[in-house]
C-alpha positions in Angstrom: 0.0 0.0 0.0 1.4 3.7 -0.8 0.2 6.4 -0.4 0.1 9.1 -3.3 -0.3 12.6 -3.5 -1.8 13.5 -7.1 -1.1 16.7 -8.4 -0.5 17.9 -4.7 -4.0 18.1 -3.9 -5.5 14.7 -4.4 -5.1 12.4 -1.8 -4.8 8.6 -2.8 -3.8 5.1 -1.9 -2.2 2.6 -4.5 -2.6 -1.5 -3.6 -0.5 -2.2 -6.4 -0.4 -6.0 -8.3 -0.3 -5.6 -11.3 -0.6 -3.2 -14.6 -4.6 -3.9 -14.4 -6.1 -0.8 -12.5 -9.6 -0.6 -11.0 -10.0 3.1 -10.0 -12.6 3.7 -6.9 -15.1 7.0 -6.9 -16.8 7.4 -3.4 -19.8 9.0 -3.3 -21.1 12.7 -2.4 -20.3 13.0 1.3 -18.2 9.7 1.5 -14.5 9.1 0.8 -11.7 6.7 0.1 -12.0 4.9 3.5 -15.8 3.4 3.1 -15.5 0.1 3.8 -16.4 -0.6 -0.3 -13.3 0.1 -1.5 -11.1 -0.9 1.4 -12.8 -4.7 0.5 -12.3 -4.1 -3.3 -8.3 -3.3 -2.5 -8.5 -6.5 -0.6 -10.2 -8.7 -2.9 -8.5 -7.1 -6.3 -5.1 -7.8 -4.5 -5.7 -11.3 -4.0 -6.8 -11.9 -7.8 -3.5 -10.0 -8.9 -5.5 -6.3 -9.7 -4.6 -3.0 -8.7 -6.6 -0.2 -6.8 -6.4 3.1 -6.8 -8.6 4.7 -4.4 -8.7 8.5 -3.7 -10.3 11.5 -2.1 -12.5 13.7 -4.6 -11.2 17.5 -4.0 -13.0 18.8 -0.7 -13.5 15.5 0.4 -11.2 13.1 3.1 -7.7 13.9 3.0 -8.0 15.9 -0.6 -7.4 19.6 -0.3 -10.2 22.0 -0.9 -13.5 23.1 0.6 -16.0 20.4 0.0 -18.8 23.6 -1.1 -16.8 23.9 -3.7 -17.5 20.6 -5.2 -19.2 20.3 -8.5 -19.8 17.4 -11.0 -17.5 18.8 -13.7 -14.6 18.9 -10.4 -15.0 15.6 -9.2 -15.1 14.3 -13.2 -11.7 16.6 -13.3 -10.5 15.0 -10.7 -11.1 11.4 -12.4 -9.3 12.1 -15.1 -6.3 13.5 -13.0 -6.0 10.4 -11.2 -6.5 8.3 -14.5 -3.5 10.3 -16.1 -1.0 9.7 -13.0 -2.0 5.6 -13.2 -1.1 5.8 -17.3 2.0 8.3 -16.5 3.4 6.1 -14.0 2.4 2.4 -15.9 2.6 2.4 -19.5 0.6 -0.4 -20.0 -2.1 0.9 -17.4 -5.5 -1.3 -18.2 -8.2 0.8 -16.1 -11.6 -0.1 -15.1 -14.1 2.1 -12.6 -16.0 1.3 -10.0 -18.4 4.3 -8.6 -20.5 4.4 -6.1 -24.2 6.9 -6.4 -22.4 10.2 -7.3 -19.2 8.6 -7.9 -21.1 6.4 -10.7 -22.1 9.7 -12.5 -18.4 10.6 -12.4 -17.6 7.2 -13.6 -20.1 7.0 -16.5 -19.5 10.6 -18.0 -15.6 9.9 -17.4 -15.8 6.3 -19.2 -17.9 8.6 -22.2 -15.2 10.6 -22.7 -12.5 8.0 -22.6 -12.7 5.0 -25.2 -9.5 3.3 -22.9 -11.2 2.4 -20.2 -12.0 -1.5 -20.4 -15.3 -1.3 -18.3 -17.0 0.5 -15.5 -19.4 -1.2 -12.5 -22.0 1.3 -11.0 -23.5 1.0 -7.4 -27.0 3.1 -6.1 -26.2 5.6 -9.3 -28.8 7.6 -10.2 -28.9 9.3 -13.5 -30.7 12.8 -12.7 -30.3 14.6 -9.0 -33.4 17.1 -9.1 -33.3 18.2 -5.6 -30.3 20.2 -3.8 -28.6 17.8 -1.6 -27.4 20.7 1.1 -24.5 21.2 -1.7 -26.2 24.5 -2.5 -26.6 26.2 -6.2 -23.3 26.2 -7.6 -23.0 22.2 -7.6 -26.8 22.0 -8.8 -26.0 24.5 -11.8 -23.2 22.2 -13.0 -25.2 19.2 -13.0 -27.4 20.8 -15.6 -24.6 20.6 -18.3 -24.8 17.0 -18.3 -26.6 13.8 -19.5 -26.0 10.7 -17.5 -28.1 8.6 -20.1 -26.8 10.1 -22.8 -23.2 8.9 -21.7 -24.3 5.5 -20.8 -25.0 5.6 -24.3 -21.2 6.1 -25.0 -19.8 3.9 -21.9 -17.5 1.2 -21.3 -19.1 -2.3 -21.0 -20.9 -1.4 -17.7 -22.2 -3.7 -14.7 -25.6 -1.8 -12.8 -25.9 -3.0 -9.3 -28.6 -1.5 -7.0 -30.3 -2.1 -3.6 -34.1 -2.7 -3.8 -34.3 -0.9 -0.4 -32.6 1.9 -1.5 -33.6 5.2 0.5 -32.4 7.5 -1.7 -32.1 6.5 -5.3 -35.1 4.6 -6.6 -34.3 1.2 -8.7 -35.9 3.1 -11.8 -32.5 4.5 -12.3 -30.8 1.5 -12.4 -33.4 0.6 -15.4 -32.9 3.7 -17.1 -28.8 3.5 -17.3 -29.2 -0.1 -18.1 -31.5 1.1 -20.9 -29.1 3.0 -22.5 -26.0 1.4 -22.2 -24.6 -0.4 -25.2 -24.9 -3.9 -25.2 -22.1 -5.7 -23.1 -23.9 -4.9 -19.9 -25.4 -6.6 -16.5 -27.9 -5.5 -14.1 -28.0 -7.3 -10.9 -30.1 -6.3 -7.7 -29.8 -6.7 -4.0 -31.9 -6.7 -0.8 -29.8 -3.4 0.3 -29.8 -0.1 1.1 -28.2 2.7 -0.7 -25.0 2.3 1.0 -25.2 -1.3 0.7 -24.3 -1.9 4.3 -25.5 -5.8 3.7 -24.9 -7.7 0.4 -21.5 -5.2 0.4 -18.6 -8.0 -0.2 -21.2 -9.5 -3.0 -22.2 -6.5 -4.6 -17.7 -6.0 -4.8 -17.1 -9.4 -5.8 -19.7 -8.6 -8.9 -17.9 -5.8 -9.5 -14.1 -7.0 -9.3 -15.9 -10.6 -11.5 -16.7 -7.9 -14.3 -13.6 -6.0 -14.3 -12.1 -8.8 -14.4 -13.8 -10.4 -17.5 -12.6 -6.8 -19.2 -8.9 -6.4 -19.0 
């Protein structure tokens, strides 16, 4: 395990195996500790992949004021941490795994990127429509993009959501599935948005499919 500092401002931990990456985006108020991607480091290590999990800017140990944050940031900040893996390994394969907000990031940024082998999505919802106590600078942002539209353009892309979820309803997961190209999954739980049961199986779906993909 090592710690990275990305660009000076990101904060980050490498569990590195191997030249296959699979790159962790927390969600809105959550960061690189949640329990998630600590088992995903685990698991991935012992099947010979590497993790990168970091801290979006104003989040964890990442500098910046969290009310600051914005879509079009934490995307930013995606691609930053992206860029250091292929920088520093040459033959960097990278998959995503994003969780609710950190799935947005993780479609748009797999839209924009044709390298990226394939992408697994927990609690993601395609559309936010109420302010989340971010205030109006992140809800103006969110207007410039199109989650279903860049499922459209995605990396083969595994949809995993809770049926008890409190906060995203399972419609979402339908409406990404929808529009993602073919080479795609759904699967559902009996969990909550943060998936605090059916975790380790909801990550061993998603390490299974990134696995398939390098």
């Amino acid at each position: 395990m090592e710690k990275l500092s990305v660009n000076g401002e990101i904060s980050a931990v490498l569990h590195y195996s191997s030249d296959n990456f699979i790159i962790c985006c927390h969600g809105l108020y959550s960061n690189k500790e949640s329990q998630k991607y600590i088992d995903m480091a685990e698991m991935a290590g012992k099947e010979g992949i590497s993790v990168i999990r970091f801290d979006f800017r104003g989040c964890g140990e990442s500098a910046g004021d969290f009310y600051d944050s914005t879509l079009s940031n934490r995307i930013a900040d995606l691609q930053e941490v992206i860029e250091y893996a292929r920088k520093r390994f040459s033959n960097a394969k990278i998959a995503l795994f994003g969780s609710s907000l950190g799935g947005m990031v993780s479609i748009i940024a797999s839209s924009m990127d044709k390298k990226i082998t394939s992408l697994s999505v927990l609690s993601t919802p395609y559309e936010i429509k109420e302010d989340l106590g971010v205030g109006k600078k992140f809800m103006e942002d969110l207007k410039k993009y199109d989650v279903l539209k860049a499922a459209e353009e995605a990396a083969p892309m595994l949809i995993i959501h809770g049926r008890k979820d409190e906060l995203v309803p399972i419609e979402h997961a339908k409406m990404i599935y929808a529009h993602a190209p073919e080479d795609k999954k759904i699967l559902f739980f009996d969990a909550d948005h943060s998936f605090s049961t059916f975790r380790k199986e909801a990550v061993e779906a998603s390490l299974e499919w990134a696995k398939n993909h390098f």
